[in-house]
N, C-alpha and C positions, 0 to 999 in steps of 0.2 A: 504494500500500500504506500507506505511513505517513509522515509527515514526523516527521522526528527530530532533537533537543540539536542545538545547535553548539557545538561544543566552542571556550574560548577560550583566549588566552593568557593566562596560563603555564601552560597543563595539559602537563603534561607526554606525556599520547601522541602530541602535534600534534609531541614532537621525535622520534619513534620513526621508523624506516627500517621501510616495509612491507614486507609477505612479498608472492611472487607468486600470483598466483589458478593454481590446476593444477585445477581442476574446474569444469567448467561446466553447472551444476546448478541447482535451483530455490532452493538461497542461494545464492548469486549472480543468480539472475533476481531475486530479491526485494530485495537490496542495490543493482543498479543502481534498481529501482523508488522504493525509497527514497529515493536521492540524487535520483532526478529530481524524485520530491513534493515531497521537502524546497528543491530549485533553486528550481523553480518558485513555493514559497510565498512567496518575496522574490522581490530584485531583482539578484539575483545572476548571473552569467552562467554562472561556472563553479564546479562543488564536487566535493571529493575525498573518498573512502570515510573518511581518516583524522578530516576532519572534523567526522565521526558518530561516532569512536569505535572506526571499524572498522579495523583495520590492513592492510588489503588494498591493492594495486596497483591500485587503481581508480577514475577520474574521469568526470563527467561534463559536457558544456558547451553550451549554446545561447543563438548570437550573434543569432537571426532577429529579427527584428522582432515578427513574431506570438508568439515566443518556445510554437513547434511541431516545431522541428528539432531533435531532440534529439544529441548528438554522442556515443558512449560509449567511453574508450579502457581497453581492460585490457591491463597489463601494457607499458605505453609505453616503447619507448625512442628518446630521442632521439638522432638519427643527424647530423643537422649545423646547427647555428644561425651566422646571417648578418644584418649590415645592424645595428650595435646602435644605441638611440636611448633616450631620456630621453622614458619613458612616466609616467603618474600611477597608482595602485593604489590598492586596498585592498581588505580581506580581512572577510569573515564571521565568522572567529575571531580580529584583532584590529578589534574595535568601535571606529567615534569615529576610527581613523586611517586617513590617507591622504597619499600621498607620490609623489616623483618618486623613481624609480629607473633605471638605466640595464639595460635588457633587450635580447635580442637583439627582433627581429620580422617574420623570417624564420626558419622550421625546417623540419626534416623528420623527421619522425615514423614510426616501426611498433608495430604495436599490432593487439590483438584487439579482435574485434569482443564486441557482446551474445554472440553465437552461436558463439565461438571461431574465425571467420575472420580470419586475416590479412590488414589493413590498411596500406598505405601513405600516406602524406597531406603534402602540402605545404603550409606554414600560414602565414599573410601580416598583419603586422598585428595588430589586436585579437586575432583565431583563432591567432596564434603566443604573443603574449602571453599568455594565457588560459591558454594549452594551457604554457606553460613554468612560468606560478605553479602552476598547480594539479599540476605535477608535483614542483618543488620540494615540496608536503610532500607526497611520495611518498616523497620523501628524509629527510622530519622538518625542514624548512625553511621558513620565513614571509617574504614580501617585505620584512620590515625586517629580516631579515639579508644584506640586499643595501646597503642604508644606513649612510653612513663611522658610524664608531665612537660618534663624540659626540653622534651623531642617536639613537642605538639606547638609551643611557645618558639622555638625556631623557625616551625613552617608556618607560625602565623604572620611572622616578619618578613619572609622570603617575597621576593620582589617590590616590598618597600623601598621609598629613596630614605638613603641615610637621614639621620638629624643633621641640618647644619651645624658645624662644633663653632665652637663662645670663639673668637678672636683675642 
């Protein structure tokens, strides 16, 4: 259908707590479509409805190679994470960074489908990780609110102009 904005930080809808999808309708076929145009036109693996702007409980992901698998969860919730490890990230809506942060990578997930079928999914790895950031801003949350304090405070500086210094 359409690739669409990515919203970046600091926009502030990227901190809003989505609603959940209750209709399964032709917006919503046409919002999954979009997330996946829009996946697809980068190199991104996975992308969430909030990211376009849209506040809806909604992500989509594809880890395949062919990058033809498309993953779609509505309405996700996560039931149990396991195994945590010091992964690398980074995000479409923050540009230019990337970081280690400590994620689970092992979950297990329920969720609807495109077609409002219930889903259950055990996710390993890249597929857990993916699947936990891009729910995090389901929540209104970015992988660098995972990062200690003093990290987060650098990258709120990054691409400011210095202070003028005193003469």
């Amino acid at each position: 259908m359409a690739v669409r904005e990515i919203l970046v930080d600091p926009d502030p809808r990227l901190r809003q707590r989505c609603a959940p999808i209750e209709a399964f309708d032709a917006d919503l076929a046409g919002l999954v479509e979009d997330l996946l145009d829009t996946l697809y036109a980068g190199t991104a693996i996975g992308l969430s409805a909030p990211q376009i702007g849209v506040p809806r409980r909604v992500l989509v992901m594809d880890l395949s190679s062919a990058r033809d698998t498309p993953e779609v969860f509505i309405n996700p919730e996560v039931l149990a994470v396991d195994r945590l490890a010091r992964v690398e990230e980074s995000c479409l809506s923050v540009p230019g960074v990337s970081a280690t942060i400590v994620r689970p990578i092992r979950t297990k997930v329920r969720a609807l489908d495109r077609h409002g079928e219930l889903v259950e999914a055990k996710l390993e790895d890249l597929r857990a990780v993916c699947l936990l950031h891009e729910v995090d801003h389901l929540e209104g949350r970015l992988f660098t609110d995972h990062l200690p304090a003093w990290r987060r405070l650098l990258l709120r500086w990054r691409g400011r102009p210095a202070a003028p210094r005193a003469a």
